[in-house]
N, C-alpha and C positions, 0 to 999 in steps of 0.2 A: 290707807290700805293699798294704793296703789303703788306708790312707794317701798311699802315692803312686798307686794309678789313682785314687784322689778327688780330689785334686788336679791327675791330668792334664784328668779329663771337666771341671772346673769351668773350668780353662784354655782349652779347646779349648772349649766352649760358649761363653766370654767373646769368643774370639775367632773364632768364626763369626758369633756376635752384630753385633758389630763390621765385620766383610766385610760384613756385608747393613745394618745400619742406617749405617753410616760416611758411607754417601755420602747420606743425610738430612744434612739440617742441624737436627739434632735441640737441639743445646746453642740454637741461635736460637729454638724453640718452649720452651724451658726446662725441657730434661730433659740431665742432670749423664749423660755415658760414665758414670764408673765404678759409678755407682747403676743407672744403666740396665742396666748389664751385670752388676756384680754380682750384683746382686737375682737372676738366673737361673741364673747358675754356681752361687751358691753352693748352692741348690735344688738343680741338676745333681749336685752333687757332694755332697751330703746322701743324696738319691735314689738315689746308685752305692755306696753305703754304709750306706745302708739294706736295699737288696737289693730297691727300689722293682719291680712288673713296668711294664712300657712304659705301661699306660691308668693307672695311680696316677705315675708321673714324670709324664705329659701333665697330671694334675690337681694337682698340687702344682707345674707351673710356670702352672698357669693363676690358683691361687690369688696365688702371688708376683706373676703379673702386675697382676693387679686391687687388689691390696694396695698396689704400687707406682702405682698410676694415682692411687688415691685417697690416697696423697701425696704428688704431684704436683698433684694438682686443689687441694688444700685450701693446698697452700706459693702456689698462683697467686692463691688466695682471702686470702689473711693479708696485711692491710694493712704487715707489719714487711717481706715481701721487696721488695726494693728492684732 
């Protein structure tokens, strides 16, 4: 049972994610959906499973966020992406 509400929070976070950034044109500033979204369901769903309380879920998706920024900053920085 645990297994499946971990997977539903990571789902349902991917996909609120998505309602509220979708209508960004986020792939045109060069951030990839499913990393953008990933990166915090999966957190979400780590966090539901961990048995995370509400102000440690808030810091563990703020780490993931900043984690993700700064690889996104350094993939903009790297002469290979094209």
């Amino acid at each position: 049972m645990a297994l499946i509400n971990a997977l539903v929070v990571g789902i349902e976070t991917a996909a609120r994610l998505n309602r509220c950034v979708g209508r960004v044109p986020h792939e045109g500033l060069g951030f990839h959906g499913p990393g953008l979204y990933g990166t915090f369901a999966s957190v979400a769903s780590a966090a539901n499973t961990l048995g995370l309380s509400a102000d440690q879920t808030v810091h563990a998706l703020g780490h993931a966020g900043q984690q993700r920024s700064e690889e996104h900053t350094s993939e903009l920085q790297s002469p290979y992406v094209i």
